[in-house]
C-alpha positions in Angstrom: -17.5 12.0 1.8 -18.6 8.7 1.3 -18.7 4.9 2.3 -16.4 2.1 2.3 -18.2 -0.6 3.7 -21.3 1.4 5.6 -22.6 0.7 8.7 -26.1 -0.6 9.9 -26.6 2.8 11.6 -24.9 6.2 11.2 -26.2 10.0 11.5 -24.2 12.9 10.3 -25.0 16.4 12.0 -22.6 18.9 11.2 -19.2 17.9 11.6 -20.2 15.3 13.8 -20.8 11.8 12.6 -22.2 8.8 15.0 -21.7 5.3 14.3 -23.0 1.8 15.5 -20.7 -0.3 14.1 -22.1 -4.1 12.6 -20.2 -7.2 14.7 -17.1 -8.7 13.9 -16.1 -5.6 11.4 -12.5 -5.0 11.0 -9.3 -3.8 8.7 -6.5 -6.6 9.1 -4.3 -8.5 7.0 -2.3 -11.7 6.9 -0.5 -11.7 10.0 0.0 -15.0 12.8 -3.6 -14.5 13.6 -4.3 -16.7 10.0 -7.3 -13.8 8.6 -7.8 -11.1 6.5 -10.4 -8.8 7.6 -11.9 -5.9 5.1 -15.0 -4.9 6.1 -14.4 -2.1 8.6 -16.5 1.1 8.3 -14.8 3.7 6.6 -15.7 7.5 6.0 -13.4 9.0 4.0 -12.6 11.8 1.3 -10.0 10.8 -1.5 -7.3 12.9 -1.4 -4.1 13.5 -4.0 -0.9 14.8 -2.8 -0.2 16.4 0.5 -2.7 16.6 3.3 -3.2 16.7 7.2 -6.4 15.3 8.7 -7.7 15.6 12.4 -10.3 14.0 14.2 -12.0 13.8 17.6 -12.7 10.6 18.7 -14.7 9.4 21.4 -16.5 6.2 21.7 -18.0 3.1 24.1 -15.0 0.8 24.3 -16.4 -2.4 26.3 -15.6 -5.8 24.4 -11.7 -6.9 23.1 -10.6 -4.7 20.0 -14.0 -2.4 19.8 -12.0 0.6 18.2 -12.5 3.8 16.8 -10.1 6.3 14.7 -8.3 7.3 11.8 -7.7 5.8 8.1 -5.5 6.3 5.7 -6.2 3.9 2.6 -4.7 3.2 -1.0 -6.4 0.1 -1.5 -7.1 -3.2 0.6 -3.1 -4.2 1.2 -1.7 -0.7 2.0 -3.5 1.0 4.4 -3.2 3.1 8.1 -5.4 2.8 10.6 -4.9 5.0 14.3 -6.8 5.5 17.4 -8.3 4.2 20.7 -8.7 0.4 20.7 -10.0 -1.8 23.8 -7.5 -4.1 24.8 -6.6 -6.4 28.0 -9.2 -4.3 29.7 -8.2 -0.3 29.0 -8.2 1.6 26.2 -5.3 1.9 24.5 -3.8 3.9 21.7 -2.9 1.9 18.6 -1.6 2.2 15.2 -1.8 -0.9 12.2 0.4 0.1 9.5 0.0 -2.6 6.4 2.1 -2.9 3.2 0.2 -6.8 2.5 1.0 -7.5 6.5 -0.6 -5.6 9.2 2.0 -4.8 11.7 0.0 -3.7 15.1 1.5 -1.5 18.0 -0.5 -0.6 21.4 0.1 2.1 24.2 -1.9 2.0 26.8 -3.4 5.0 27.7 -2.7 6.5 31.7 -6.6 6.6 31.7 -9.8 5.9 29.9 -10.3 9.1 28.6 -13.8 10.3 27.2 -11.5 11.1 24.0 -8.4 11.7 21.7 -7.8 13.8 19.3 -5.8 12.3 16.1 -3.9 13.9 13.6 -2.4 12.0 10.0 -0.3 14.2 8.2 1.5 13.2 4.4 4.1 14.7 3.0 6.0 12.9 -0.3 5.8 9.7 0.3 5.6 9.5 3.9 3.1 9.6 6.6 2.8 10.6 10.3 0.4 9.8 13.1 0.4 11.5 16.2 -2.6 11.7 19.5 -3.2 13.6 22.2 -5.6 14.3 24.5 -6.0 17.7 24.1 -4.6 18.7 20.8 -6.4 22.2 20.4 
């Protein structure tokens, strides 16, 4: 595993990792809003070919879009990104999908729940998100 774009603090124990994330950090691309944001914190794994990935996510959700979740990235313009985000209030589930333009999507969630759990699964050429609160 390593960094793209590493935080100012972080501790890995086990297959836990904790993360304070630096301000005004984001993935986001050339949409209305007029910005292009690439300096999110990302832990990944490169991966070739098929995969599925899962995650527990939990977080402190108190100020508009603090986020937490899942990436999927080939390079700065085509990327996924999936999980809780804080907007209008609540958490709610989103999912940015970006081929040059981020296209953003939000559900809000029946509750602030203490977590999700995520799941990105590719096959070919194609690529499925799904949450839940309890997946296991």
């Amino acid at each position: 595993m390593e960094w793209y774009n590493e935080p100012p603090v972080w501790n890995l124990q086990g297959d836990t990792i904790t993360i304070t994330s630096g301000q005004k950090t984001d993935f986001w691309r050339e949409t209305h809003y007029g910005f292009i944001r690439d300096n999110g914190h990302f832990f990944y794994q490169a991966v070739k070919g098929d995969f599925v990935a899962e995650v527990k996510v939990s977080g402190e959700y108190h100020q508009l879009y603090d986020q937490a979740g899942i990436m999927v990235r080939l390079d700065e313009a085509n990327w996924l990104k999936c999980g809780i985000e804080f907007v209008n209030g609540v958490q709610q589930v989103s999912a940015v999908i970006t081929r040059d333009y981020s296209d953003w999507s939000i559900v809000p969630l029946p509750q602030n729940p203490a977590s999700i759990w995520l799941r990105v699964t590719r096959r070919g050429t194609a690529i499925e998100s799904i949450w839940d609160l309890i997946i296991r």
